[in-house]
Backbone as XML, in Angstrom:
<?xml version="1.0"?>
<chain id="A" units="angstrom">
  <residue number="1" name="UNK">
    <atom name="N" x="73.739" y="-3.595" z="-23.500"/>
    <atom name="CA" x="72.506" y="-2.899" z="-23.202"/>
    <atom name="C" x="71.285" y="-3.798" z="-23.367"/>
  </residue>
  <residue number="2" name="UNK">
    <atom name="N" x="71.520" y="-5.037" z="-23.554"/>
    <atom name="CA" x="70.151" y="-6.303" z="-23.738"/>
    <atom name="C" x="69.219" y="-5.708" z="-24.864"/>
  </residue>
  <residue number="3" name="UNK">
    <atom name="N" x="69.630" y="-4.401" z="-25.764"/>
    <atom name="CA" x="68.797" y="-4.424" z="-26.522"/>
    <atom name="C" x="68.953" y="-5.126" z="-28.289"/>
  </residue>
  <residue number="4" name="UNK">
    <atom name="N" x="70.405" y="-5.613" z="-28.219"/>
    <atom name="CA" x="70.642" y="-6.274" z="-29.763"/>
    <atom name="C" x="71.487" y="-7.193" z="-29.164"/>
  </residue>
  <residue number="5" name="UNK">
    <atom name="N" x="72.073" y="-7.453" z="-27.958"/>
    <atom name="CA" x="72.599" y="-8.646" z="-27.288"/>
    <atom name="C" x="71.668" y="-9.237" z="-26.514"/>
  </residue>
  <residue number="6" name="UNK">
    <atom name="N" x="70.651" y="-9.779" z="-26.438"/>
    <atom name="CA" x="69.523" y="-10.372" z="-25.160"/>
    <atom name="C" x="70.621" y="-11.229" z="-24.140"/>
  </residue>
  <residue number="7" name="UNK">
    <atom name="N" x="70.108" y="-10.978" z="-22.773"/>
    <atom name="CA" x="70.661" y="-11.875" z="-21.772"/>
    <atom name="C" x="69.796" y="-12.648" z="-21.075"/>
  </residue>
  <residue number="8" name="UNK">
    <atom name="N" x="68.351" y="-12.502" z="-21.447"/>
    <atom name="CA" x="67.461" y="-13.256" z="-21.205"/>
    <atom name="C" x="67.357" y="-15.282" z="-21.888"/>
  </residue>
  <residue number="9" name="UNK">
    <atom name="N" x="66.667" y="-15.210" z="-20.647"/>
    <atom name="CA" x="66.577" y="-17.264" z="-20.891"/>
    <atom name="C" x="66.699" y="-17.627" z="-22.546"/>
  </residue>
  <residue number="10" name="UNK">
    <atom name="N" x="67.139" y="-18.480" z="-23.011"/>
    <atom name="CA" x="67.039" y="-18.216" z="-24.542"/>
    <atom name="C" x="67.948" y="-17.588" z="-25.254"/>
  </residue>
  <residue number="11" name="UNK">
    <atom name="N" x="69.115" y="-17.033" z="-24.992"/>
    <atom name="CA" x="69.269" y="-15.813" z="-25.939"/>
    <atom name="C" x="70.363" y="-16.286" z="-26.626"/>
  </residue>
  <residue number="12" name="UNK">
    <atom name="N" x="71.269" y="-17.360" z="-26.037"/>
    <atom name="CA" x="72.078" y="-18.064" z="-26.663"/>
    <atom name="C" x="72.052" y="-18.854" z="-27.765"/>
  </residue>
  <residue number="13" name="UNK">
    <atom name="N" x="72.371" y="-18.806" z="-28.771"/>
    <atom name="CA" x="71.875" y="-19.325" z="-30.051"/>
    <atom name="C" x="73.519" y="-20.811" z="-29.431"/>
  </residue>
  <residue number="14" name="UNK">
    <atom name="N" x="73.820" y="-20.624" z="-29.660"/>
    <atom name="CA" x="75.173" y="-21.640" z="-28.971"/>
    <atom name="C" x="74.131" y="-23.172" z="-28.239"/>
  </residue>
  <residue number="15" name="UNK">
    <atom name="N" x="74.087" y="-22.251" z="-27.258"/>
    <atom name="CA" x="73.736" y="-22.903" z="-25.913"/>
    <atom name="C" x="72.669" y="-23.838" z="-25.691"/>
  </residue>
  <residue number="16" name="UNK">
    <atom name="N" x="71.232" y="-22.376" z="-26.356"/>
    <atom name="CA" x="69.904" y="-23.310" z="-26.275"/>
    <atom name="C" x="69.632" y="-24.522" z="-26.717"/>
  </residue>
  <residue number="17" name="UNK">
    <atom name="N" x="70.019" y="-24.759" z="-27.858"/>
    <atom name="CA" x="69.450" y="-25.827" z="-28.908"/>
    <atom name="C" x="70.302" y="-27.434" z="-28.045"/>
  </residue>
  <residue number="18" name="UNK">
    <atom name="N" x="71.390" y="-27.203" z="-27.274"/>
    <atom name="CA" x="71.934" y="-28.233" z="-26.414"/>
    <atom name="C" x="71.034" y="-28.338" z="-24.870"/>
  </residue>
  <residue number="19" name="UNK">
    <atom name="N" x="71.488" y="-27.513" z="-24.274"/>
    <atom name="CA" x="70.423" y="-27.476" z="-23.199"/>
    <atom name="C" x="68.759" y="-28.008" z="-23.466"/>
  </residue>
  <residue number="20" name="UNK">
    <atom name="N" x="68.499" y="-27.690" z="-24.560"/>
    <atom name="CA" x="66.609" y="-28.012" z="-24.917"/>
    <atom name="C" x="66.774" y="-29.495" z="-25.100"/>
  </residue>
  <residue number="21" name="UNK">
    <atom name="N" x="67.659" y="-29.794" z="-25.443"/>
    <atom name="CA" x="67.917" y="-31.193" z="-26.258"/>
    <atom name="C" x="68.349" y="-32.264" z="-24.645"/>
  </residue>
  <residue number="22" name="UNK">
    <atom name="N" x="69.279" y="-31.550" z="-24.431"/>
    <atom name="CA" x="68.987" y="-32.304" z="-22.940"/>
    <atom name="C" x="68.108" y="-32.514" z="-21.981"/>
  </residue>
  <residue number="23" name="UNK">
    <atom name="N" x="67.548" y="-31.333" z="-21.564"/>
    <atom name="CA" x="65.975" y="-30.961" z="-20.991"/>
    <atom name="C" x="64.942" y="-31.501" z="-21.145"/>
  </residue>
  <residue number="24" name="UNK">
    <atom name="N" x="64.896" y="-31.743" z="-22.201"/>
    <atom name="CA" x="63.796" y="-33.251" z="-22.896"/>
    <atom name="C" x="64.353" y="-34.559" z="-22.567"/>
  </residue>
  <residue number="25" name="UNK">
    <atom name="N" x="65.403" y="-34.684" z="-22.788"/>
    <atom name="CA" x="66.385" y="-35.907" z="-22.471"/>
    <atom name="C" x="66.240" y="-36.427" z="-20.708"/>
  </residue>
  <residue number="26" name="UNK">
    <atom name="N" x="66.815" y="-35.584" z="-19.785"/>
    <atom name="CA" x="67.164" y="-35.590" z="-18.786"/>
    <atom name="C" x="66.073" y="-34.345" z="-18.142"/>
  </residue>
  <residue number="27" name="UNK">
    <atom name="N" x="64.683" y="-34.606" z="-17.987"/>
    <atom name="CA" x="64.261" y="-33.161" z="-17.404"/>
    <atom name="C" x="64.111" y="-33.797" z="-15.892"/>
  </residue>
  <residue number="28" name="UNK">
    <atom name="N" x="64.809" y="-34.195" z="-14.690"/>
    <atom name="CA" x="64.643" y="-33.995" z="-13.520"/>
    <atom name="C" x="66.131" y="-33.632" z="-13.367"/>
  </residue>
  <residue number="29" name="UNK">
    <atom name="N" x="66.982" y="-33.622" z="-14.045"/>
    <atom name="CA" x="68.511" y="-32.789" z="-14.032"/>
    <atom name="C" x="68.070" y="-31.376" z="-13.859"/>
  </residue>
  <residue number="30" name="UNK">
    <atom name="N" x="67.019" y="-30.735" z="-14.673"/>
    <atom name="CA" x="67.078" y="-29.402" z="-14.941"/>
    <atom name="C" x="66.193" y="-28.817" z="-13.976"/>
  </residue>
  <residue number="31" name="UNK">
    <atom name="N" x="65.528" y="-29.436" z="-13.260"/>
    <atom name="CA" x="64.621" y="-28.979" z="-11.863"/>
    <atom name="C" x="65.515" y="-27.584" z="-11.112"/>
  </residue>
  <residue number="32" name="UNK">
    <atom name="N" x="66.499" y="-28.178" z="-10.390"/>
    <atom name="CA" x="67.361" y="-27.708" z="-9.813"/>
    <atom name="C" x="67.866" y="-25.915" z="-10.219"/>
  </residue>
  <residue number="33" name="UNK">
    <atom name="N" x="67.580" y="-24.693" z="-9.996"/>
    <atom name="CA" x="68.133" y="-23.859" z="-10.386"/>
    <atom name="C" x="69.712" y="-23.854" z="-10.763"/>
  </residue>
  <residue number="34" name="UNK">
    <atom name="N" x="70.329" y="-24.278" z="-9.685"/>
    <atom name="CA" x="71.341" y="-24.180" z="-9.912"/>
    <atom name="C" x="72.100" y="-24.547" z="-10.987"/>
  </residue>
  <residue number="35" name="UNK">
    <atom name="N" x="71.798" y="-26.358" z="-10.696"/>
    <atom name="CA" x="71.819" y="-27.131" z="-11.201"/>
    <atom name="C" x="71.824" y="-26.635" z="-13.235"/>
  </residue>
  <residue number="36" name="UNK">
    <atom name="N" x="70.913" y="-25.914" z="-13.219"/>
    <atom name="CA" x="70.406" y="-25.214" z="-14.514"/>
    <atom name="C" x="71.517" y="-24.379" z="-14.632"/>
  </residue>
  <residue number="37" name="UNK">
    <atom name="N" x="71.910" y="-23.739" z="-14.322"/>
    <atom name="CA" x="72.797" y="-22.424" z="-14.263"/>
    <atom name="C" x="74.385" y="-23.122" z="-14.600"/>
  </residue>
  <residue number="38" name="UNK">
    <atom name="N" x="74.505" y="-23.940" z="-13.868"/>
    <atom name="CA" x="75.811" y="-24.935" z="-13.859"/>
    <atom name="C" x="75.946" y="-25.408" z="-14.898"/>
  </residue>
  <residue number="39" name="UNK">
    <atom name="N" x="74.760" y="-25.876" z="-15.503"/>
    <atom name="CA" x="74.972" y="-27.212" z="-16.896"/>
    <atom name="C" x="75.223" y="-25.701" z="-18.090"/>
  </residue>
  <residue number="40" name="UNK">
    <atom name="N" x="74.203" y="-24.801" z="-18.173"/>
    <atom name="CA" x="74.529" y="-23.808" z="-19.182"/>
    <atom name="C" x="76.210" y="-23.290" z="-19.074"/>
  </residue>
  <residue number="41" name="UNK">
    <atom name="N" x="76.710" y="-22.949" z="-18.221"/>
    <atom name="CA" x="78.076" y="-22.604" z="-18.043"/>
    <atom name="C" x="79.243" y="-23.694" z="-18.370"/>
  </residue>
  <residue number="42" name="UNK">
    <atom name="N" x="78.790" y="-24.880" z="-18.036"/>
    <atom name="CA" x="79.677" y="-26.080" z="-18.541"/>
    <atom name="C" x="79.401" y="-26.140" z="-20.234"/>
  </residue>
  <residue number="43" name="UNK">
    <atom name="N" x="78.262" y="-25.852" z="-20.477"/>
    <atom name="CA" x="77.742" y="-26.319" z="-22.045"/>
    <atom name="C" x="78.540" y="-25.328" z="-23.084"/>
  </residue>
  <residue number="44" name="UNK">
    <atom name="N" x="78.390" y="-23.864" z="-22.167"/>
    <atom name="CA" x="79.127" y="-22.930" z="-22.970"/>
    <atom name="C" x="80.461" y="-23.184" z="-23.212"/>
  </residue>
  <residue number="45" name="UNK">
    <atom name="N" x="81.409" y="-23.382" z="-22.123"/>
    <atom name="CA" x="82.873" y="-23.595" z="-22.236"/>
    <atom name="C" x="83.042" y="-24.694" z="-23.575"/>
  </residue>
  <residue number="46" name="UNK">
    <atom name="N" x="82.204" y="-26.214" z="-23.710"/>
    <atom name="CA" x="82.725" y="-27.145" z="-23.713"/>
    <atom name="C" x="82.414" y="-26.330" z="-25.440"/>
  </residue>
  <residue number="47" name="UNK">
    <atom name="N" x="81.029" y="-25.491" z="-25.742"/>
    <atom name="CA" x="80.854" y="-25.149" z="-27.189"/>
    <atom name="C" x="82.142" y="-24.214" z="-27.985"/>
  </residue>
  <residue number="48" name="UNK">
    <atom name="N" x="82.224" y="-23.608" z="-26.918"/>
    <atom name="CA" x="83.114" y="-22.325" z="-27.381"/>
    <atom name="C" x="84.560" y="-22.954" z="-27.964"/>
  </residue>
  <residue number="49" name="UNK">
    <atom name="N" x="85.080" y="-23.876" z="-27.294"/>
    <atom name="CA" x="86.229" y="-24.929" z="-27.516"/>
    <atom name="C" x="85.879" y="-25.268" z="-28.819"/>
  </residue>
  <residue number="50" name="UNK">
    <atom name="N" x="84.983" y="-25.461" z="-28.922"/>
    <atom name="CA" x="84.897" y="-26.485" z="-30.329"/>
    <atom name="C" x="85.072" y="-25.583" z="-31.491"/>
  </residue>
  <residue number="51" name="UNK">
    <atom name="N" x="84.261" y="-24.386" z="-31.202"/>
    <atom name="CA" x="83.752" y="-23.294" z="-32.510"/>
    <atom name="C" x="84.559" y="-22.405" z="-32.441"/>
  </residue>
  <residue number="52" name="UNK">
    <atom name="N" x="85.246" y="-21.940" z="-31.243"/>
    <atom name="CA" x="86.283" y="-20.790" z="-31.421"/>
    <atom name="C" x="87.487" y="-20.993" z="-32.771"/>
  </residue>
  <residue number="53" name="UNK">
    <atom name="N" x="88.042" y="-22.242" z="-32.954"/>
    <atom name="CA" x="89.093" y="-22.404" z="-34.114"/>
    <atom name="C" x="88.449" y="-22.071" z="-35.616"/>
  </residue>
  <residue number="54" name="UNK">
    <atom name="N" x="87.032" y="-21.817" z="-35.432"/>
    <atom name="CA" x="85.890" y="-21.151" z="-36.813"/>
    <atom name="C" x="86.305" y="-20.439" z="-37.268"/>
  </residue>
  <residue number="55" name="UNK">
    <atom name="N" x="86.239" y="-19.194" z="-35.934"/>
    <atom name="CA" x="85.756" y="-18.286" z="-35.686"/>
    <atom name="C" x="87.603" y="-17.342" z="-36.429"/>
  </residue>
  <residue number="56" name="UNK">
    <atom name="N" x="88.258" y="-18.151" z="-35.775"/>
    <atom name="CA" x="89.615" y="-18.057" z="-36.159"/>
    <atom name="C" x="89.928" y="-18.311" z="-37.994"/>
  </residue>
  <residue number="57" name="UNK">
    <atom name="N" x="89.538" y="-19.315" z="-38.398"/>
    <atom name="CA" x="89.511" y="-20.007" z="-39.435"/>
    <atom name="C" x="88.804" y="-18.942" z="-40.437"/>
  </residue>
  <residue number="58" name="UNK">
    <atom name="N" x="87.840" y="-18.371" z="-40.058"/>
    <atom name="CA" x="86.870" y="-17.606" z="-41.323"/>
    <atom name="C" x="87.344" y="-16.195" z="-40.990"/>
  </residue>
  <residue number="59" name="UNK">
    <atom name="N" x="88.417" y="-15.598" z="-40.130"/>
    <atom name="CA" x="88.307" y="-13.989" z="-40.160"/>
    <atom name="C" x="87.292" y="-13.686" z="-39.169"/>
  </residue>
  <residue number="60" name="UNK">
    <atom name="N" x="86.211" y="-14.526" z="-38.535"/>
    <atom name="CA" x="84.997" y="-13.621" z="-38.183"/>
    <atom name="C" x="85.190" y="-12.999" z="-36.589"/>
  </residue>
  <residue number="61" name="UNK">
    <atom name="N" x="84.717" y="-12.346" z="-35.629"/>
    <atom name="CA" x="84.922" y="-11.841" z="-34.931"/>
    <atom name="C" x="84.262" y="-13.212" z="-33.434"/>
  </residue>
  <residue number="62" name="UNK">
    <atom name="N" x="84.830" y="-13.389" z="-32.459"/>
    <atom name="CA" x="84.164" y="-14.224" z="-31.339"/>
    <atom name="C" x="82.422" y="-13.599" z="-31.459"/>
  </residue>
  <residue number="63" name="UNK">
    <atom name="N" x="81.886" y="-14.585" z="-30.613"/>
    <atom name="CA" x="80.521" y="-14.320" z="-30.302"/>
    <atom name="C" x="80.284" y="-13.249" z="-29.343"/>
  </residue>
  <residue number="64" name="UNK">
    <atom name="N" x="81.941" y="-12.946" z="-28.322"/>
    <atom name="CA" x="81.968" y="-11.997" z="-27.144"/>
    <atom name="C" x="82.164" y="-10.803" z="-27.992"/>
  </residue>
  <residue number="65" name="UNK">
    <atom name="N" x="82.767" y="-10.747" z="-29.077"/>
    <atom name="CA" x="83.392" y="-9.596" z="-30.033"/>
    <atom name="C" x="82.716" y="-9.385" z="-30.567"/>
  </residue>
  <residue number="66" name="UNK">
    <atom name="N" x="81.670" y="-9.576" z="-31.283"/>
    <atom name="CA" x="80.305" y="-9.158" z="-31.914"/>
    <atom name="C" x="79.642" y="-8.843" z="-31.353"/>
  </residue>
  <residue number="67" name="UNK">
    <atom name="N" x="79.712" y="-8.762" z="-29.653"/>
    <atom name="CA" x="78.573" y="-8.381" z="-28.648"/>
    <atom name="C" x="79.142" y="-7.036" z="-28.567"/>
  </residue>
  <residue number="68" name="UNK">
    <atom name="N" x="80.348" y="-6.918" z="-28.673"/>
    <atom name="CA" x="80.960" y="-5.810" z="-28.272"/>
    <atom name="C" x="80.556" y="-4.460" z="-29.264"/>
  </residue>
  <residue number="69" name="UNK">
    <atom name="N" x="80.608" y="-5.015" z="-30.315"/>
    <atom name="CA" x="80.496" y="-4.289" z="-32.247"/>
    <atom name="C" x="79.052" y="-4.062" z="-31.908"/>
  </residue>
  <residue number="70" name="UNK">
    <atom name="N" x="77.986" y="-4.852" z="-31.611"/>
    <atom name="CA" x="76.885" y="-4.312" z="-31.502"/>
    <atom name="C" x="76.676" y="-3.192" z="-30.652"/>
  </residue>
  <residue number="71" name="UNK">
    <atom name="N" x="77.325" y="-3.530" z="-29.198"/>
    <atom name="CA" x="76.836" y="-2.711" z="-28.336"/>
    <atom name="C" x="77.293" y="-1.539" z="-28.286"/>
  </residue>
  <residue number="72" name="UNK">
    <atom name="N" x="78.496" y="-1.507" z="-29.212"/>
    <atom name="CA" x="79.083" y="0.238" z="-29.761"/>
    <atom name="C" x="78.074" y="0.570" z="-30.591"/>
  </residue>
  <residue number="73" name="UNK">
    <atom name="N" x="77.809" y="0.194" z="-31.677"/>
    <atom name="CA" x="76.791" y="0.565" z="-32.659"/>
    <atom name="C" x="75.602" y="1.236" z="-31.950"/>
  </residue>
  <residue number="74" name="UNK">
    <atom name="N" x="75.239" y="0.084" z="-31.061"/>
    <atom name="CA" x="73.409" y="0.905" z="-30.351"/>
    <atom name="C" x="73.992" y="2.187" z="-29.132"/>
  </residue>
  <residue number="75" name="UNK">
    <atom name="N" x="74.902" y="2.084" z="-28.557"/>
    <atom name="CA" x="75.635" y="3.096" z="-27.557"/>
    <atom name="C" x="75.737" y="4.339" z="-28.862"/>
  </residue>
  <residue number="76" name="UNK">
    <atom name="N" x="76.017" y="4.399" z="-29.944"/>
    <atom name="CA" x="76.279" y="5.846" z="-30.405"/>
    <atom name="C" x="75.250" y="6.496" z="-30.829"/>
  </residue>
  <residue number="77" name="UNK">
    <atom name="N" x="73.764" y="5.586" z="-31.274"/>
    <atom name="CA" x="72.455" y="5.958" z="-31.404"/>
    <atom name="C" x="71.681" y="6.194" z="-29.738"/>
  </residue>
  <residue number="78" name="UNK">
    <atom name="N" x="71.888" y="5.558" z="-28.796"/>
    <atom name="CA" x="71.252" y="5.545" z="-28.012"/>
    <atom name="C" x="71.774" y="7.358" z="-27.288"/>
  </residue>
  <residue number="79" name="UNK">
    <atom name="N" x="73.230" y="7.651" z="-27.352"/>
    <atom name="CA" x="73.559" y="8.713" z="-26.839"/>
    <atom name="C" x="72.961" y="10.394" z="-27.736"/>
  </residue>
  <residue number="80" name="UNK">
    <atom name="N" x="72.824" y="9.706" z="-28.791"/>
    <atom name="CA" x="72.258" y="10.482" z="-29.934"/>
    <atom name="C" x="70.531" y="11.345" z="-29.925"/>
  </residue>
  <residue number="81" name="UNK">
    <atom name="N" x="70.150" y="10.397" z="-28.908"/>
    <atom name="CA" x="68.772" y="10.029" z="-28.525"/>
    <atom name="C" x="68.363" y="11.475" z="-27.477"/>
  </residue>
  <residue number="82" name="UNK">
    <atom name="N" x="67.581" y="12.544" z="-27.712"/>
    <atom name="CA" x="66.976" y="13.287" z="-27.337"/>
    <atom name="C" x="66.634" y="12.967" z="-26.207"/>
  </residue>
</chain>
């Protein structure tokens, strides 16, 4: 529901802090919409690889699985909602 998951520019705590870091690095790479869209989707896969065995390691739930836990949580208040 984008209201405790954002899907807006930014919302990736993963993602941003690589992408920004490149963007400064390489900013006529990031001109390109696409181009933009492409590198975030490659950046995600290559993060998720790394951090998913964590995620495994500590008990904790994926970053997709906590989206999920939230968005039940605000779905049973939001239906609740006058």
């Amino acid at each position: 529901n984008d209201v405790f998951t954002p899907s807006g520019a930014g919302a990736n705590p993963f993602i941003t802090p690589l992408i920004s870091s490149a963007n400064s690095k390489y900013p006529r790479m990031f001109i390109n919409q696409h181009q933009q869209a492409s590198f975030k989707i490659y950046a995600e896969k290559i993060i998720m690889t790394e951090v998913a065995p964590l995620f495994n390691e500590c008990a904790m739930p994926t970053p997709q699985q906590f989206q999920l836990i939230l968005e039940n949580i605000a779905n049973k208040y939001i239906q609740n909602t006058p």
